[in-house]
N, C-alpha and C positions, 0 to 999 in steps of 0.2 A: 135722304138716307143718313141717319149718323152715323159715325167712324165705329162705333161697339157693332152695327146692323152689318156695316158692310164687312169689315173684318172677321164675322159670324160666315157671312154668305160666300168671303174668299176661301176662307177654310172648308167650309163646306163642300166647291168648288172642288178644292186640292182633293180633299178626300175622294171624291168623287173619280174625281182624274189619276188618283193611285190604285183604286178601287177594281180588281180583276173584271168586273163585266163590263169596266168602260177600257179595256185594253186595244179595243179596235182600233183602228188608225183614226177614222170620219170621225168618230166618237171622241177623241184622245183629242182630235185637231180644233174641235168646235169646241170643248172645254177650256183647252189650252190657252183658246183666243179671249174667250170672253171671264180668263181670269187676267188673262194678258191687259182688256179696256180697261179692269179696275184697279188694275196696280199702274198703269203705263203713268198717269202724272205723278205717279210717286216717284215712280224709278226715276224718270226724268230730272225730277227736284233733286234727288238724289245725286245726280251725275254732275247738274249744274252747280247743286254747290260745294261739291269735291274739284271739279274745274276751278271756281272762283275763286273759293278758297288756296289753291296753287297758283291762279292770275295765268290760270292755262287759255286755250280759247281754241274751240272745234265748231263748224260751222252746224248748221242746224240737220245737214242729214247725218254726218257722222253721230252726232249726237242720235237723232231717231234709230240709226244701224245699232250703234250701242247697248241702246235701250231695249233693246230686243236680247241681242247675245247675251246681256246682265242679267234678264227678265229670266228667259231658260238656265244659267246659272244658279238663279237664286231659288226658284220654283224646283231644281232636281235637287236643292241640298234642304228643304223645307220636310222633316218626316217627323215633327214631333209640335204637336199645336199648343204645347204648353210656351212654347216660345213665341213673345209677340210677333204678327205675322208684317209687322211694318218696322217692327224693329231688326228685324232676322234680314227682311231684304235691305235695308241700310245698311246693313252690317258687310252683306256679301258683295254688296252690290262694290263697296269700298274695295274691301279684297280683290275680287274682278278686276277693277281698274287698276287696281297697282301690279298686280298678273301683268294686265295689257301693256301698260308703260314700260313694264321691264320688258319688255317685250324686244329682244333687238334694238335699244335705246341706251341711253347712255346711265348706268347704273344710279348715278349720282343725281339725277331729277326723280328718283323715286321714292315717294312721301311717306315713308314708312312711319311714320308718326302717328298715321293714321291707324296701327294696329295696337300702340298703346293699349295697355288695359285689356284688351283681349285677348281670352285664350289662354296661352302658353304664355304672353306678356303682360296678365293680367297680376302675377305677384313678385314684381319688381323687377322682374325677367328685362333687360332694357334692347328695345331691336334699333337693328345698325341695319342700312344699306348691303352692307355684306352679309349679317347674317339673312336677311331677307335672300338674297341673292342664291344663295346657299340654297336656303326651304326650296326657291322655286325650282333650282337644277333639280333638287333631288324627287319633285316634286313631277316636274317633264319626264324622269328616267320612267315612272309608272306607264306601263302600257294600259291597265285596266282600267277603264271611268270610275270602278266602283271603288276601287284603291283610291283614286284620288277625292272622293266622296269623303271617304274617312279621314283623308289628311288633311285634309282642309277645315272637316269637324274637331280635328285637334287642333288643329294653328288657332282658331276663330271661337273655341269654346262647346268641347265636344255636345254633342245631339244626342244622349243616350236611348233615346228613341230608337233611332236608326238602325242600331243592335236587336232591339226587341221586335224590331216591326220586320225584322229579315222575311222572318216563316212565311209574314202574312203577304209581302212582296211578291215572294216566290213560290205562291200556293201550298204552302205545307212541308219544308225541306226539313232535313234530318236533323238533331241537335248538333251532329257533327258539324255541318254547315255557321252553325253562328258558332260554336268553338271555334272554328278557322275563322270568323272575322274576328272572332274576339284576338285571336292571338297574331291577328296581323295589326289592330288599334296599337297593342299593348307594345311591338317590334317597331310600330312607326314614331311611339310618345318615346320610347329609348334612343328612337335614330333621330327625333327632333332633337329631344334633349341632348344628345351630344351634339348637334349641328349649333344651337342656339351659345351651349358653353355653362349647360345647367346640371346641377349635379341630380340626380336622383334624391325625392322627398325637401327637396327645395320649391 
Protein backbone atom coordinates (compact mmCIF):
# COMPACT_ATOMS: atom_id res chain seq x y z
CA UNK A 1 0.00 0.00 0.00
CA UNK A 2 1.53 3.52 -0.59
CA UNK A 3 1.52 6.27 2.06
CA UNK A 4 -1.21 8.59 -0.16
CA UNK A 5 -3.57 4.81 -0.20
CA UNK A 6 -3.00 4.35 3.35
CA UNK A 7 -3.32 7.85 4.72
CA UNK A 8 -6.72 7.82 2.40
CA UNK A 9 -8.07 4.65 4.10
CA UNK A 10 -6.79 6.15 7.86
CA UNK A 11 -9.02 9.13 7.30
CA UNK A 12 -11.44 7.28 5.97
CA UNK A 13 -11.35 5.08 9.24
CA UNK A 14 -11.50 8.39 11.51
CA UNK A 15 -14.39 9.56 9.67
CA UNK A 16 -15.93 6.50 10.00
CA UNK A 17 -15.19 6.26 13.74
CA UNK A 18 -16.69 9.97 14.26
CA UNK A 19 -19.45 9.09 12.29
CA UNK A 20 -23.05 8.96 14.54
CA UNK A 21 -23.97 5.33 13.33
CA UNK A 22 -20.61 3.87 14.26
CA UNK A 23 -21.12 5.41 18.03
CA UNK A 24 -21.74 1.95 19.43
CA UNK A 25 -19.06 0.85 21.70
CA UNK A 26 -18.34 -3.07 19.57
CA UNK A 27 -18.29 -0.77 16.63
CA UNK A 28 -16.18 2.36 18.05
CA UNK A 29 -13.70 -0.57 19.64
CA UNK A 30 -13.08 -2.47 16.33
CA UNK A 31 -12.53 0.77 14.27
CA UNK A 32 -10.48 2.34 16.92
CA UNK A 33 -8.05 -0.83 16.89
CA UNK A 34 -7.62 -1.19 13.42
CA UNK A 35 -6.72 2.54 12.81
CA UNK A 36 -4.69 1.98 16.02
CA UNK A 37 -2.50 -1.18 13.45
CA UNK A 38 -1.95 1.48 11.01
CA UNK A 39 -0.69 4.17 12.78
CA UNK A 40 1.04 2.04 15.69
CA UNK A 41 4.71 1.98 13.84
CA UNK A 42 4.38 5.62 13.40
CA UNK A 43 3.56 6.63 16.75
CA UNK A 44 6.19 4.41 17.91
CA UNK A 45 8.85 6.19 15.45
CA UNK A 46 7.61 8.96 16.70
CA UNK A 47 8.21 8.35 20.52
CA UNK A 48 11.50 6.76 19.80
CA UNK A 49 12.80 9.52 18.34
CA UNK A 50 11.62 12.27 20.61
CA UNK A 51 13.50 9.80 23.36
CA UNK A 52 16.68 9.83 21.33
CA UNK A 53 16.69 12.93 20.52
CA UNK A 54 16.66 13.96 24.63
CA UNK A 55 19.21 10.64 25.09
CA UNK A 56 16.01 9.58 27.22
CA UNK A 57 15.74 5.64 27.46
CA UNK A 58 12.23 3.80 28.46
CA UNK A 59 12.18 0.26 28.14
CA UNK A 60 10.05 -1.55 25.40
CA UNK A 61 6.67 -1.94 27.30
CA UNK A 62 6.50 1.57 28.67
CA UNK A 63 7.20 2.64 25.34
CA UNK A 64 4.27 0.01 23.84
CA UNK A 65 1.91 1.52 27.07
CA UNK A 66 2.74 5.02 25.47
CA UNK A 67 1.87 4.28 22.27
CA UNK A 68 -1.24 3.69 22.95
CA UNK A 69 -2.26 6.75 25.53
CA UNK A 70 -0.43 8.95 22.51
CA UNK A 71 -2.49 6.96 19.81
CA UNK A 72 -6.10 7.93 21.77
CA UNK A 73 -4.47 11.56 22.27
CA UNK A 74 -3.91 12.11 18.99
CA UNK A 75 -7.02 10.25 17.12
CA UNK A 76 -9.45 12.57 19.73
CA UNK A 77 -7.82 15.95 18.62
CA UNK A 78 -7.71 14.76 14.60
CA UNK A 79 -11.41 16.51 13.37
CA UNK A 80 -10.31 18.27 10.32
CA UNK A 81 -8.57 16.07 7.32
CA UNK A 82 -7.29 18.92 5.70
CA UNK A 83 -4.32 18.51 8.11
CA UNK A 84 -1.74 15.76 7.28
CA UNK A 85 -2.90 12.81 9.09
CA UNK A 86 0.91 11.82 9.97
CA UNK A 87 1.77 15.06 10.30
CA UNK A 88 -1.02 16.06 12.93
CA UNK A 89 0.05 12.81 15.12
CA UNK A 90 3.73 13.80 15.18
CA UNK A 91 2.86 16.90 16.18
CA UNK A 92 0.53 15.76 19.13
CA UNK A 93 2.20 12.95 19.79
CA UNK A 94 5.28 15.42 20.86
CA UNK A 95 2.93 17.69 22.93
CA UNK A 96 1.73 14.25 24.79
CA UNK A 97 5.10 13.52 25.91
CA UNK A 98 6.03 16.81 27.19
CA UNK A 99 2.43 16.70 29.15
CA UNK A 100 3.71 13.30 30.46
CA UNK A 101 7.44 14.51 31.55
CA UNK A 102 6.01 17.46 33.17
CA UNK A 103 4.32 15.27 34.82
CA UNK A 104 5.30 15.31 38.63
CA UNK A 105 9.10 15.59 37.23
CA UNK A 106 11.39 17.94 37.45
CA UNK A 107 10.43 21.05 35.46
CA UNK A 108 13.85 21.57 34.00
CA UNK A 109 14.13 18.06 31.82
CA UNK A 110 11.29 19.29 29.89
CA UNK A 111 12.09 19.87 26.11
CA UNK A 112 10.13 22.60 25.28
CA UNK A 113 11.95 23.21 22.27
CA UNK A 114 9.98 20.93 20.75
CA UNK A 115 6.97 23.22 20.46
CA UNK A 116 9.04 25.88 18.49
CA UNK A 117 7.22 27.05 15.61
CA UNK A 118 3.98 25.88 16.58
CA UNK A 119 1.01 27.33 17.36
CA UNK A 120 1.09 30.12 19.67
CA UNK A 121 5.02 29.75 19.17
CA UNK A 122 4.94 29.76 15.83
CA UNK A 123 5.49 33.88 15.31
CA UNK A 124 8.48 34.44 17.41
CA UNK A 125 6.50 33.95 20.51
CA UNK A 126 9.84 32.11 22.26
CA UNK A 127 8.70 29.12 24.98
CA UNK A 128 10.55 28.74 28.34
CA UNK A 129 10.15 25.95 30.74
CA UNK A 130 8.03 28.15 32.78
CA UNK A 131 5.92 29.43 30.47
CA UNK A 132 5.13 25.73 29.39
CA UNK A 133 4.71 24.99 32.91
CA UNK A 134 2.17 27.67 33.33
CA UNK A 135 0.08 26.42 29.86
CA UNK A 136 -0.13 23.01 31.51
CA UNK A 137 -1.39 24.21 35.17
CA UNK A 138 -3.78 26.16 33.63
CA UNK A 139 -4.40 23.54 31.42
CA UNK A 140 -5.14 20.55 34.46
CA UNK A 141 -7.39 23.36 36.27
CA UNK A 142 -10.00 22.31 33.03
CA UNK A 143 -12.35 19.77 34.32
CA UNK A 144 -14.09 19.31 30.84
CA UNK A 145 -12.06 16.89 27.99
CA UNK A 146 -13.65 19.15 25.43
CA UNK A 147 -12.13 22.42 26.92
CA UNK A 148 -8.91 20.87 26.89
CA UNK A 149 -9.61 19.84 23.19
CA UNK A 150 -9.65 23.31 22.35
CA UNK A 151 -6.57 24.32 24.38
CA UNK A 152 -4.32 22.38 23.12
CA UNK A 153 -5.90 23.23 19.33
CA UNK A 154 -4.56 26.66 20.26
CA UNK A 155 -1.14 25.98 22.01
CA UNK A 156 -0.39 23.43 18.71
CA UNK A 157 -2.14 25.46 15.81
CA UNK A 158 -5.80 25.85 16.19
CA UNK A 159 -8.18 22.95 14.02
CA UNK A 160 -10.65 25.25 12.83
CA UNK A 161 -12.43 22.32 11.87
CA UNK A 162 -13.25 21.41 15.26
CA UNK A 163 -15.73 24.57 15.45
CA UNK A 164 -17.56 23.72 12.40
CA UNK A 165 -17.81 20.07 12.85
CA UNK A 166 -19.44 20.73 16.53
CA UNK A 167 -23.26 20.34 15.07
CA UNK A 168 -22.28 17.35 13.10
CA UNK A 169 -20.49 15.73 16.58
CA UNK A 170 -23.53 16.40 18.42
CA UNK A 171 -26.35 15.44 15.98
CA UNK A 172 -27.63 18.93 15.18
CA UNK A 173 -27.20 21.41 18.45
CA UNK A 174 -28.32 24.98 18.39
CA UNK A 175 -26.18 27.79 16.86
CA UNK A 176 -25.95 28.84 20.51
CA UNK A 177 -23.90 25.81 21.25
CA UNK A 178 -20.85 26.71 18.78
CA UNK A 179 -21.27 30.44 19.91
CA UNK A 180 -20.30 29.02 23.45
CA UNK A 181 -17.29 27.20 22.03
CA UNK A 182 -16.60 29.96 19.97
CA UNK A 183 -16.35 32.37 22.91
CA UNK A 184 -14.51 29.90 25.21
CA UNK A 185 -11.44 29.42 21.98
CA UNK A 186 -11.50 33.24 21.90
CA UNK A 187 -11.30 33.51 26.38
CA UNK A 188 -8.61 30.65 26.27
CA UNK A 189 -6.24 32.50 23.15
CA UNK A 190 -6.57 35.91 25.76
CA UNK A 191 -5.66 33.57 28.82
CA UNK A 192 -2.83 31.86 26.78
CA UNK A 193 -1.65 35.11 25.64
CA UNK A 194 -1.33 36.56 28.93
CA UNK A 195 0.19 33.40 30.32
CA UNK A 196 2.86 33.19 27.32
CA UNK A 197 3.69 37.22 27.85
CA UNK A 198 2.17 38.03 24.28
CA UNK A 199 0.46 41.18 23.72
CA UNK A 200 -2.69 41.01 21.66
CA UNK A 201 -2.36 41.23 17.47
CA UNK A 202 1.32 40.16 18.13
Amino acid sequence: MTIDKEKRKIQELIRRYRTKEYKVDASRTRLKNEIFMLMHKKVIGYIKGFLSRRHRYEDGSMILSMSWDAFLFCLDRYDDEKYDIYGHFNTYTKYFLLLHYAEGKDVSEVPVEDLEGSGIFANGSFVTVDKFVELKSFRDSLVQENHRRIFDHIVLGEHRGFFSNIKKERGGTSCYTYYRHYGVREAFRLIINYLIGRKEGE
